[in-house]
N, C-alpha and C positions, 0 to 999 in steps of 0.2 A: 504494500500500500504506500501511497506515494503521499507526501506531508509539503507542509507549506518552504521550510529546507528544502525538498529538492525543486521546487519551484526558484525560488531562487537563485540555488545552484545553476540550475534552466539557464534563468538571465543573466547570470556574469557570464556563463559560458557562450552566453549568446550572442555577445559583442554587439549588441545592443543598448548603447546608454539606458537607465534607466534607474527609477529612484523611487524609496516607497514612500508615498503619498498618506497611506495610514495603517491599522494594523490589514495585512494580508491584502494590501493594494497598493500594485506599484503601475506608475509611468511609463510607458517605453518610448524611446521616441526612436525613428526612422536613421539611422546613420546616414543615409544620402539625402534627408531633409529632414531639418529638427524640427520644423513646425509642425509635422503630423505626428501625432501620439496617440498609441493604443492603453489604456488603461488595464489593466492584467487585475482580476480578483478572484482569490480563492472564498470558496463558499460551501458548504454544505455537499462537500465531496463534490465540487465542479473547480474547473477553472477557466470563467467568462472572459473573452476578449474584447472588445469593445473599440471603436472608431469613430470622432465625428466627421461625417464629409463634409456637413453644411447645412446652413439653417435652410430649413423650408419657407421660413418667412423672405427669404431672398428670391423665390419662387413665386413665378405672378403665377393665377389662376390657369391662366390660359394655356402652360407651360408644363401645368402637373403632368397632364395624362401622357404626356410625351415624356416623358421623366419617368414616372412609373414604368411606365412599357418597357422602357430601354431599363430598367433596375429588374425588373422579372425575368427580362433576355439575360443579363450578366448572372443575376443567379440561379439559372437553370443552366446555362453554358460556361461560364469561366468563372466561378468562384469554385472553389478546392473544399476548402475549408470552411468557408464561412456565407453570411448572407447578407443582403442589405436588407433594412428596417426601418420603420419612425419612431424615436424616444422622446420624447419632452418636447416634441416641434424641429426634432434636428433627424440628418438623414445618416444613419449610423449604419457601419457592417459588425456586424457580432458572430463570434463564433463561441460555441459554449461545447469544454470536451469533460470527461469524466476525471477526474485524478486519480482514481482509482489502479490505473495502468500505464498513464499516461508516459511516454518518454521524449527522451531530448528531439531528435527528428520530429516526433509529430506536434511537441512544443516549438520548435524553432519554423518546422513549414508552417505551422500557424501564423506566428509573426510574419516568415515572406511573404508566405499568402495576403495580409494585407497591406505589405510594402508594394507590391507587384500590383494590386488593384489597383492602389492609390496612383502613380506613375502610371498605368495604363488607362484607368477608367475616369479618375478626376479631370483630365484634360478635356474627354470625350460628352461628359457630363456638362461640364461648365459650358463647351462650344452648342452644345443640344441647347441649353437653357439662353443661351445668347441668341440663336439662330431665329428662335421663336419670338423673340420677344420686339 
């Protein structure tokens, strides 16, 4: 059984800056761009990953549906790991794995996984929401 230790272990090994934020939640942020950070929490035998891409309120009406569509294409097709979602009015990718068994690879593809959406799909996202508007 895997403990909040080797979670940590995870992220120094992960050469991934990162810093914990509170008990059994830390920061990650992106080596090739610090301004995106995944928040990492251990929980109730899980450990949730979390992402914000961007408030929806930046989102004119008009723009949603074309926004969503292309978010259900990415996660059906190119998310690994994880999905996009709405949290508190913001457009978030989450991915939530068991701790239970959890190891280094599929703790660290997790992180790539949403370094590689970000760089792939934030570009893609923003220019859809610009196009429309």
């Amino acid at each position: 059984m895997r403990t909040r230790e080797d979670i940590e272990a995870y992220l120094s090994r992960s050469g991934h800056p990162h810093r914990e934020v509170a008990p059994d939640t830390w920061l990650v942020s992106d080596p090739s761009d610090s301004r995106d950070s995944i928040v990492v929490i251990v929980t109730e035998g899980l450990v949730i990953f979390r992402m914000k891409v961007l408030e929806l309120s930046t989102v004119g009406e008009a723009q949603r549906g074309a926004l969503y569509e292309q978010l259900l294409r990415l996660n059906a097709e190119d998310m690994v790991h994880g999905a996009y979602g709405i949290m508190n009015g913001d457009l978030v990718m989450v991915a939530t794995l068991r701790i239970e068994h959890i190891d280094f690879n599929e703790f660290s593809g997790t992180l790539d996984d949403f370094s590689i959406a970000m760089t792939k799909h934030h570009p893609q996202l923003r220019e859809l929401i610009a196009d429309d508007a």
